[in-house]
PyMOL commands that place a pseudoatom at each C-alpha (Angstrom):
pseudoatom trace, name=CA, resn=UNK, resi=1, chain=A, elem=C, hetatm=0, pos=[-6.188, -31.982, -30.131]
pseudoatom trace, name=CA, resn=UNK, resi=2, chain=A, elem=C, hetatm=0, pos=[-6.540, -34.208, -33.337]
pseudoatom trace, name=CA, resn=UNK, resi=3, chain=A, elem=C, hetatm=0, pos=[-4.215, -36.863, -34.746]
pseudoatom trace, name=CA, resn=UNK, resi=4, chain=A, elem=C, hetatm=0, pos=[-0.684, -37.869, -33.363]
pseudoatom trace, name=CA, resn=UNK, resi=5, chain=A, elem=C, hetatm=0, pos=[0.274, -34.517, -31.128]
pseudoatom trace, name=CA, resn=UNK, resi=6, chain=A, elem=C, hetatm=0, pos=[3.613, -33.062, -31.997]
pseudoatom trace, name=CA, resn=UNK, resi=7, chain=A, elem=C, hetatm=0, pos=[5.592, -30.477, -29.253]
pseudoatom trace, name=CA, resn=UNK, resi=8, chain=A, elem=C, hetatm=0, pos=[3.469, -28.059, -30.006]
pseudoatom trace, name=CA, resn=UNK, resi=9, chain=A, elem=C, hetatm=0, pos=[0.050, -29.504, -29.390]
pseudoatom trace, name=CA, resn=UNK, resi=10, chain=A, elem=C, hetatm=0, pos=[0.991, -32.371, -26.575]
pseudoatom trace, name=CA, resn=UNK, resi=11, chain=A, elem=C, hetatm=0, pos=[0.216, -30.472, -23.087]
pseudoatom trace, name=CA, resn=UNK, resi=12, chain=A, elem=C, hetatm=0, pos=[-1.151, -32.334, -19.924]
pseudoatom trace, name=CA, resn=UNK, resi=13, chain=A, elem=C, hetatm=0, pos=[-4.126, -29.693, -20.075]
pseudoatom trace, name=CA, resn=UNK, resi=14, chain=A, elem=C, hetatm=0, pos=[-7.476, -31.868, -20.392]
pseudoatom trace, name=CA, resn=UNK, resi=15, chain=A, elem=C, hetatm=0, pos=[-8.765, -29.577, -23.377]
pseudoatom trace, name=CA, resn=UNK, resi=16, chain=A, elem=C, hetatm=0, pos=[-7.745, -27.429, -25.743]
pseudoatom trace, name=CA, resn=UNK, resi=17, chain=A, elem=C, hetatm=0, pos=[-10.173, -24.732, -23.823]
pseudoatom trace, name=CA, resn=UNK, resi=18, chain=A, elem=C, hetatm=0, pos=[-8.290, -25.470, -20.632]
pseudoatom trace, name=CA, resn=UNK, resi=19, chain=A, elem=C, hetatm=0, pos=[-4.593, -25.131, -22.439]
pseudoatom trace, name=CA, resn=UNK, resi=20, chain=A, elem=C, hetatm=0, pos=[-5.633, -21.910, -23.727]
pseudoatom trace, name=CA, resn=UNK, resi=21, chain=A, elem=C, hetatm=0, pos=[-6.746, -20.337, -20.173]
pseudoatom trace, name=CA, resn=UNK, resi=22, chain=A, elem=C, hetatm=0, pos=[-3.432, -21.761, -18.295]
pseudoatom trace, name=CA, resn=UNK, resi=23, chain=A, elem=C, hetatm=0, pos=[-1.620, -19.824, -21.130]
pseudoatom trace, name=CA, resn=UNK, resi=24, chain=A, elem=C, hetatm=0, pos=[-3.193, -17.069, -20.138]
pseudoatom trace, name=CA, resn=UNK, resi=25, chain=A, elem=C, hetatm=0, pos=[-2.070, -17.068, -16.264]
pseudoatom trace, name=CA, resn=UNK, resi=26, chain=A, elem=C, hetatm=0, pos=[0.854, -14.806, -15.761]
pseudoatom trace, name=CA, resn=UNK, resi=27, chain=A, elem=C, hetatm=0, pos=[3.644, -15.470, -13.900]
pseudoatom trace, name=CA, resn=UNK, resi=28, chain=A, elem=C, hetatm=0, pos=[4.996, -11.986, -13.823]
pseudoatom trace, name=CA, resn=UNK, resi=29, chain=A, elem=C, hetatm=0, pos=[3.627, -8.362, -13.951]
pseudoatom trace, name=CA, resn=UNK, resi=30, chain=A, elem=C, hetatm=0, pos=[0.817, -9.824, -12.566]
pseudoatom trace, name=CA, resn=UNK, resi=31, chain=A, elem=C, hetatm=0, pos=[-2.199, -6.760, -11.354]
pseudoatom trace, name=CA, resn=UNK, resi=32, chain=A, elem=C, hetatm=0, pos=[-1.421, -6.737, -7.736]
pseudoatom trace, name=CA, resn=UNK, resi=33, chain=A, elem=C, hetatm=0, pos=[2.093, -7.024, -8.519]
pseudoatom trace, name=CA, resn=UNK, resi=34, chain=A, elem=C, hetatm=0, pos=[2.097, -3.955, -10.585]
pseudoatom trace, name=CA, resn=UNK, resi=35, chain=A, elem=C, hetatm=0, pos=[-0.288, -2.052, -7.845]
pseudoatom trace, name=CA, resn=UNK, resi=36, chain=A, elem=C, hetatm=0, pos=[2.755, -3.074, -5.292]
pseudoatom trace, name=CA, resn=UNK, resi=37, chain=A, elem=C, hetatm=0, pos=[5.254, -1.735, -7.738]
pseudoatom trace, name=CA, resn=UNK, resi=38, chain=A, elem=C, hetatm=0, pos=[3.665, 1.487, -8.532]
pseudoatom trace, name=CA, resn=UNK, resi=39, chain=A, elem=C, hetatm=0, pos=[3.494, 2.196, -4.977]
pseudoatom trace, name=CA, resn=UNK, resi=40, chain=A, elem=C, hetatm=0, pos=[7.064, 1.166, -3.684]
pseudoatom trace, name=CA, resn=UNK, resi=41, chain=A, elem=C, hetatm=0, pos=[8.611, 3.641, -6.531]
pseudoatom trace, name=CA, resn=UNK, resi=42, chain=A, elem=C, hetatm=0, pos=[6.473, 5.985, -5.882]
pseudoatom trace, name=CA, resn=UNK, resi=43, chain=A, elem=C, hetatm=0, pos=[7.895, 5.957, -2.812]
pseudoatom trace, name=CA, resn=UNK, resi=44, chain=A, elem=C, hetatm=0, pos=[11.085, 6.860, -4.441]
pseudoatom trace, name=CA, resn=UNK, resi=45, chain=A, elem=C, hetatm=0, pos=[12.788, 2.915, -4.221]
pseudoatom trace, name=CA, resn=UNK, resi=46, chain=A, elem=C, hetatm=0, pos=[14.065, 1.189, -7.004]
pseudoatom trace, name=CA, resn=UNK, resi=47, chain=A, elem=C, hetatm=0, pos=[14.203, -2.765, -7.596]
pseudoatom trace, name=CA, resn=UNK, resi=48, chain=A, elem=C, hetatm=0, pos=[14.772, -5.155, -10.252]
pseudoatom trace, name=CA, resn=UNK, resi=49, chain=A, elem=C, hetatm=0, pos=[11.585, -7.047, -11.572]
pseudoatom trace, name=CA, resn=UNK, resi=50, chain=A, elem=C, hetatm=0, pos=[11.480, -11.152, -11.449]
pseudoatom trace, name=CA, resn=UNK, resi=51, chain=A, elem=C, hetatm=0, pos=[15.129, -11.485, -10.770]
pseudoatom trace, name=CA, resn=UNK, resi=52, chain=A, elem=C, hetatm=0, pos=[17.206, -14.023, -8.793]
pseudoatom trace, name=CA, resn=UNK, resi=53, chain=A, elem=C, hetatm=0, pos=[18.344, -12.214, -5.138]
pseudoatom trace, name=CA, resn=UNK, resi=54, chain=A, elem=C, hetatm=0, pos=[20.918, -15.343, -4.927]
pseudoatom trace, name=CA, resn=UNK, resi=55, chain=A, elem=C, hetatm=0, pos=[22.419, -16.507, -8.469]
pseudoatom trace, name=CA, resn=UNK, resi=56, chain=A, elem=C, hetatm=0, pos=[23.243, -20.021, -7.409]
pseudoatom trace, name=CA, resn=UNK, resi=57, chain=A, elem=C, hetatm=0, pos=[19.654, -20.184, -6.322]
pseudoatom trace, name=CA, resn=UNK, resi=58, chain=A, elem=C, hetatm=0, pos=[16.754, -21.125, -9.148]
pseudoatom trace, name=CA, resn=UNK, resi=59, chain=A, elem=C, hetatm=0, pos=[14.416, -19.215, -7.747]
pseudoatom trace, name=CA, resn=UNK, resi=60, chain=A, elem=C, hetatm=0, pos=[13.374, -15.259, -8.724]
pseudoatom trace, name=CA, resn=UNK, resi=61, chain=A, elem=C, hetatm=0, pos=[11.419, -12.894, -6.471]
pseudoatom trace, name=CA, resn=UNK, resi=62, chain=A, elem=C, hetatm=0, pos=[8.984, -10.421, -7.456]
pseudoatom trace, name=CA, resn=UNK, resi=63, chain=A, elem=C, hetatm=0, pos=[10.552, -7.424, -6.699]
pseudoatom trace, name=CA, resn=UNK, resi=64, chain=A, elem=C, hetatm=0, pos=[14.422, -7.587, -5.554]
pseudoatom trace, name=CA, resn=UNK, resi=65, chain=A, elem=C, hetatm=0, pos=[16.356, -4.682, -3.853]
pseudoatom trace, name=CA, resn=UNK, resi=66, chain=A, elem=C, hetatm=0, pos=[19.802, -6.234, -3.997]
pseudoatom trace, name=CA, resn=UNK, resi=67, chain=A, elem=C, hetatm=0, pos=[21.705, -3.155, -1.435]
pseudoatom trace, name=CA, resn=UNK, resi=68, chain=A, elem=C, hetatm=0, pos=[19.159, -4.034, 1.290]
pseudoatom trace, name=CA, resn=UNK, resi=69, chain=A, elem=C, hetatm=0, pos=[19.142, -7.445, 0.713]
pseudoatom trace, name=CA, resn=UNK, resi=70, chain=A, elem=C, hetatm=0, pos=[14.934, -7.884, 0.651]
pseudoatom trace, name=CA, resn=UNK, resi=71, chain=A, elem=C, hetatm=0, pos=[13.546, -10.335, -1.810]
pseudoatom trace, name=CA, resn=UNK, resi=72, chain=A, elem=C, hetatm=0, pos=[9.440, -9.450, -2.311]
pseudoatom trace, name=CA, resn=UNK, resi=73, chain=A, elem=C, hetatm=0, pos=[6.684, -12.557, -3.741]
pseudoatom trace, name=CA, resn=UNK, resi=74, chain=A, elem=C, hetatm=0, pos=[3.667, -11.419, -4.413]
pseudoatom trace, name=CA, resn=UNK, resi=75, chain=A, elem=C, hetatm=0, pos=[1.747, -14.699, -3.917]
pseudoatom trace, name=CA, resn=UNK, resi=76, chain=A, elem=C, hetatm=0, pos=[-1.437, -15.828, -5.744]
pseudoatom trace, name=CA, resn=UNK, resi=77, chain=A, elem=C, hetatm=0, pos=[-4.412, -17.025, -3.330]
pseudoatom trace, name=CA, resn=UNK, resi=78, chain=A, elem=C, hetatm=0, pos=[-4.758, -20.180, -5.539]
pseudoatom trace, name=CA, resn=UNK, resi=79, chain=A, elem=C, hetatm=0, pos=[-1.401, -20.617, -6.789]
pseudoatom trace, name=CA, resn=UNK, resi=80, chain=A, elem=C, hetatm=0, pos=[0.185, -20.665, -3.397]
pseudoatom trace, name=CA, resn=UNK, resi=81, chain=A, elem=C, hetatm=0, pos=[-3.133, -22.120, -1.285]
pseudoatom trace, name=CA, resn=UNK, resi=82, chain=A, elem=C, hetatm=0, pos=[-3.861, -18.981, 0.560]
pseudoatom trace, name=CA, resn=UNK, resi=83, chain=A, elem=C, hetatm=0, pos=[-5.761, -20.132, 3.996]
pseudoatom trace, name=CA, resn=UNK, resi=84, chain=A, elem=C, hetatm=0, pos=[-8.618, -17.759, 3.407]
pseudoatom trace, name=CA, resn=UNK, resi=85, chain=A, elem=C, hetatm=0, pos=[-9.028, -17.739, -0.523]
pseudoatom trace, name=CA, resn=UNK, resi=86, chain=A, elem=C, hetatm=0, pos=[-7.863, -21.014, -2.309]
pseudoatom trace, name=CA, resn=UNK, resi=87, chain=A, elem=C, hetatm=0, pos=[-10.792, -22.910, -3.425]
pseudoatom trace, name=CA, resn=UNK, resi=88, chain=A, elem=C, hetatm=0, pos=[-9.784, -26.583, -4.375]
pseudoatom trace, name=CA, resn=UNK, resi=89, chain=A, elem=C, hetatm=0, pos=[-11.174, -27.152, -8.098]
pseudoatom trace, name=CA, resn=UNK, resi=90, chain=A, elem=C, hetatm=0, pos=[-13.413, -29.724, -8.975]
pseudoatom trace, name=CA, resn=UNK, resi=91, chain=A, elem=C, hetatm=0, pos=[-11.837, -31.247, -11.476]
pseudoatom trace, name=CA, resn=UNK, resi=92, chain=A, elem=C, hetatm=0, pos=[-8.277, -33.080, -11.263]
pseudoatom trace, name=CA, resn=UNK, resi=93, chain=A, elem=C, hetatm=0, pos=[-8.356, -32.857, -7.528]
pseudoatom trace, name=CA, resn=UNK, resi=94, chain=A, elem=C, hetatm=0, pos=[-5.312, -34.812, -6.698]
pseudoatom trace, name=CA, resn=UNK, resi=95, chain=A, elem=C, hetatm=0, pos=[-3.437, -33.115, -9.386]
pseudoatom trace, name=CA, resn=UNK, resi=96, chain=A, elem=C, hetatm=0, pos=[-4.062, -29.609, -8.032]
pseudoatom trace, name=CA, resn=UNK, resi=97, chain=A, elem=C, hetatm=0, pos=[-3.562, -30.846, -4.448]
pseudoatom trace, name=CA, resn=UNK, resi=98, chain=A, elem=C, hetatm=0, pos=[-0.079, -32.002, -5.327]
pseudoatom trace, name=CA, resn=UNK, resi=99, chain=A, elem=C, hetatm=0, pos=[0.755, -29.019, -7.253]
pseudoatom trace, name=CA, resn=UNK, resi=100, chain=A, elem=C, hetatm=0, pos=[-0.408, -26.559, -4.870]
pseudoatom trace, name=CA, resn=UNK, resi=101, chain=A, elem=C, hetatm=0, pos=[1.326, -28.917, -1.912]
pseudoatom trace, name=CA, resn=UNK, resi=102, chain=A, elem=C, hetatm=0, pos=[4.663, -29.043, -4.199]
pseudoatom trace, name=CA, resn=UNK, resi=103, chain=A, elem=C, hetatm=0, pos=[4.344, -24.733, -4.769]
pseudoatom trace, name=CA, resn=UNK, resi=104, chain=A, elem=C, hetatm=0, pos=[4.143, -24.256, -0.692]
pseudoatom trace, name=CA, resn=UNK, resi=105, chain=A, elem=C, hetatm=0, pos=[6.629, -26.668, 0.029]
pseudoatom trace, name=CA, resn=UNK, resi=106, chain=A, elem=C, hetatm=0, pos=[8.886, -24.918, -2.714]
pseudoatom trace, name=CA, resn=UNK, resi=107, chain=A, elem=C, hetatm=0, pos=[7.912, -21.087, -1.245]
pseudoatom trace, name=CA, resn=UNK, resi=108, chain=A, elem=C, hetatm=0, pos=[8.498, -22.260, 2.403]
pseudoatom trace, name=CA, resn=UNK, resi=109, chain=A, elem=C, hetatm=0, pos=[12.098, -23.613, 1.134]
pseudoatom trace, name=CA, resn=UNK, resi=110, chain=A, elem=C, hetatm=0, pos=[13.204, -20.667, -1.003]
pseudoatom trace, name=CA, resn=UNK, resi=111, chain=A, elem=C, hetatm=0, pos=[12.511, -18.321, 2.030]
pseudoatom trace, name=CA, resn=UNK, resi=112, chain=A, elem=C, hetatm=0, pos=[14.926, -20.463, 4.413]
pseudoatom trace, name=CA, resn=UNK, resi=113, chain=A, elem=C, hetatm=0, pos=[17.576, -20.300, 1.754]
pseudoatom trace, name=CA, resn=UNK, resi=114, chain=A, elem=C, hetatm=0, pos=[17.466, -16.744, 0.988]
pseudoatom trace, name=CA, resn=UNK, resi=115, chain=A, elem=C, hetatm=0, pos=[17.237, -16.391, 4.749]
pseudoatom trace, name=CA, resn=UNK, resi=116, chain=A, elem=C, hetatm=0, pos=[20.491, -18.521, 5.620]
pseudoatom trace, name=CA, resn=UNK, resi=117, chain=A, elem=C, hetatm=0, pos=[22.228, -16.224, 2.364]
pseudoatom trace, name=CA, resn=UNK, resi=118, chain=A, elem=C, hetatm=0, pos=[21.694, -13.089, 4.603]
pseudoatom trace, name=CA, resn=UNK, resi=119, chain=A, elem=C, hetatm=0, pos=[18.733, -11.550, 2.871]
pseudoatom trace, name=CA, resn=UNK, resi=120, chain=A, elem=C, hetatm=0, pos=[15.188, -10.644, 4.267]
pseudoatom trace, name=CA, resn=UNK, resi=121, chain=A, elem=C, hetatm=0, pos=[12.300, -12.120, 2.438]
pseudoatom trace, name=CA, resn=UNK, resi=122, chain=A, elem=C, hetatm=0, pos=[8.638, -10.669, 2.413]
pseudoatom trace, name=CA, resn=UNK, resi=123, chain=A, elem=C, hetatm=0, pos=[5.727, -12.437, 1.094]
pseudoatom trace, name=CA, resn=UNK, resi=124, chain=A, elem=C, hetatm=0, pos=[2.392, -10.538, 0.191]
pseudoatom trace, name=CA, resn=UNK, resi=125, chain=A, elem=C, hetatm=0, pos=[-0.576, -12.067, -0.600]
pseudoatom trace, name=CA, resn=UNK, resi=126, chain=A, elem=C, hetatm=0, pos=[-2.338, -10.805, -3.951]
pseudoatom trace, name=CA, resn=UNK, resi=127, chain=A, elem=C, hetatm=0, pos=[-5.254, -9.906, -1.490]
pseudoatom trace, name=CA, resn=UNK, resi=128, chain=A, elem=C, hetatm=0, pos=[-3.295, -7.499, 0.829]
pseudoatom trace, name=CA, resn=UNK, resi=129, chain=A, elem=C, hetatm=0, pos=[-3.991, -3.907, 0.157]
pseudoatom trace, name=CA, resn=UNK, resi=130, chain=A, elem=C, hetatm=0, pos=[-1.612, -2.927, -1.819]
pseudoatom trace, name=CA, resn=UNK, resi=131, chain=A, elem=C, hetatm=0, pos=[-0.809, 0.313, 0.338]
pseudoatom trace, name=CA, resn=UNK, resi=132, chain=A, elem=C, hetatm=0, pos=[-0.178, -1.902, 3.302]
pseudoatom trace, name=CA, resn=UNK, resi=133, chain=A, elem=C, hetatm=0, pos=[2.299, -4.364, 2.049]
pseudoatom trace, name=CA, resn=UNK, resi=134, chain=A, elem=C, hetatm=0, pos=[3.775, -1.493, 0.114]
pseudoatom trace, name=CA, resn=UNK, resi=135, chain=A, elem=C, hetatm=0, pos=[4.414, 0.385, 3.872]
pseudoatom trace, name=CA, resn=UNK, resi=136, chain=A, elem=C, hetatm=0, pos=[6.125, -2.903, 4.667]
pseudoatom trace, name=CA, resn=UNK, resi=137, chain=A, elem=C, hetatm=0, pos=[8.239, -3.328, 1.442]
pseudoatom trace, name=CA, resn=UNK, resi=138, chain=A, elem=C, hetatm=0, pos=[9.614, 0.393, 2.093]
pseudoatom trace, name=CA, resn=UNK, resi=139, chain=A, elem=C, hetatm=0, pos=[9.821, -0.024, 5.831]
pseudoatom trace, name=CA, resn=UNK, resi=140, chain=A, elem=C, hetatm=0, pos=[12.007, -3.352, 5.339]
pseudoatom trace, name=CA, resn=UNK, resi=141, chain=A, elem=C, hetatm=0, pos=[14.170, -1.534, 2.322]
pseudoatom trace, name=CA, resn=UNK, resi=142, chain=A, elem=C, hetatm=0, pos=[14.403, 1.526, 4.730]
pseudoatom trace, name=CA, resn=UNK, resi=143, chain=A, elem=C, hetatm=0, pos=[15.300, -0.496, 7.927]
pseudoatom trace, name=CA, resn=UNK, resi=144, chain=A, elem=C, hetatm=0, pos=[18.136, -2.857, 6.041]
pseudoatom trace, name=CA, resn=UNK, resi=145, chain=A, elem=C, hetatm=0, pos=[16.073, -5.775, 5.696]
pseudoatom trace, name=CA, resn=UNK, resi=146, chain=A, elem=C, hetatm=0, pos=[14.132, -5.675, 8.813]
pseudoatom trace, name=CA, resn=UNK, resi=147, chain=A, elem=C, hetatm=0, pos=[10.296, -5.650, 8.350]
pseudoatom trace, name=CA, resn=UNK, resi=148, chain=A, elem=C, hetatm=0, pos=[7.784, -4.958, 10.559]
pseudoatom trace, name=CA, resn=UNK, resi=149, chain=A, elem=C, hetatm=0, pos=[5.473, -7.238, 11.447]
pseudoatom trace, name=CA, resn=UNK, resi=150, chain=A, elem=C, hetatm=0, pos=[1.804, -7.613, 10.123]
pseudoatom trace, name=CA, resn=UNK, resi=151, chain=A, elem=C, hetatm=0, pos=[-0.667, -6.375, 11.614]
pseudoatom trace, name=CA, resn=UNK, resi=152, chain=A, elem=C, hetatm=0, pos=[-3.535, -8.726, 11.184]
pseudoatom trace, name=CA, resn=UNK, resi=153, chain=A, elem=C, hetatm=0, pos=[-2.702, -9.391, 7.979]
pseudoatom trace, name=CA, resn=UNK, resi=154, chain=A, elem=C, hetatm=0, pos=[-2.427, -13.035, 6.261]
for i in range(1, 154): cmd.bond("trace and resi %d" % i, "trace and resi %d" % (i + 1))
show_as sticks, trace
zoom trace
């Protein structure tokens, strides 16, 4: 970034490499959220993509069966600090330990809201096989929002 930056060019992003590749990280249609997808309708269940379950709440789910009441994130290992695959980065470490801090704190609170508002939430991690946390998406849908546990599964 040259010369005095204007809205389009001012970005907290250290380079313009490192802008470019942050643009580049989806937020929706992500691949293991499409593997889920393809899976749960193939199952024969339908769902509205990235949608709020609660309108009053700012939040949107992955997937969102609004006659069962089941909300589905598929969570990123480093976007939501997975336990077995984030990897802090080198570079801007109290930045990303705030942000990833702020996005669990924020996951941890949309769940208990959605929870008190009746529905059933399910989280899968983008490292879950997708046939397995598709078994529990259907399972929950099936059962009126109740899932069944995981089985070794984090």
């Amino acid at each position: 970034m040259t010369g005095k930056p204007t809205e389009d060019t001012e970005s907290w992003a250290s380079t313009p490499a490192v802008r470019r590749s942050m643009q580049g990280n989806r937020s929706r249609d992500t691949n293991p959220e499409l593997a889920l997808r393809r899976l749960v309708h193939a199952a024969g269940l339908r769902y509205r993509v990235d949608a709020r379950p609660v309108a009053a709440l700012r939040r949107r789910a992955d997937l969102v069966f609004t006659r069962a009441k089941v909300a589905v994130f598929v969570d990123g290992c480093f976007w939501h600090g997975c336990e077995q695959h984030y990897t802090e980065p080198v570079t801007h470490r109290p930045y990303w330990a705030e942000k990833i801090g702020t996005n669990r704190a924020r996951d941890e609170d949309t769940t208990e809201r959605l929870r008190e508002a009746g529905w059933a939430v399910l989280r899968v991690w983008e490292h879950e096989a997708p046939d397995a946390a598709a078994a529990r998406v259907v399972a929950a849908v099936r059962t009126g929002g109740n899932p069944p546990p995981k089985e070794g599964i984090t």
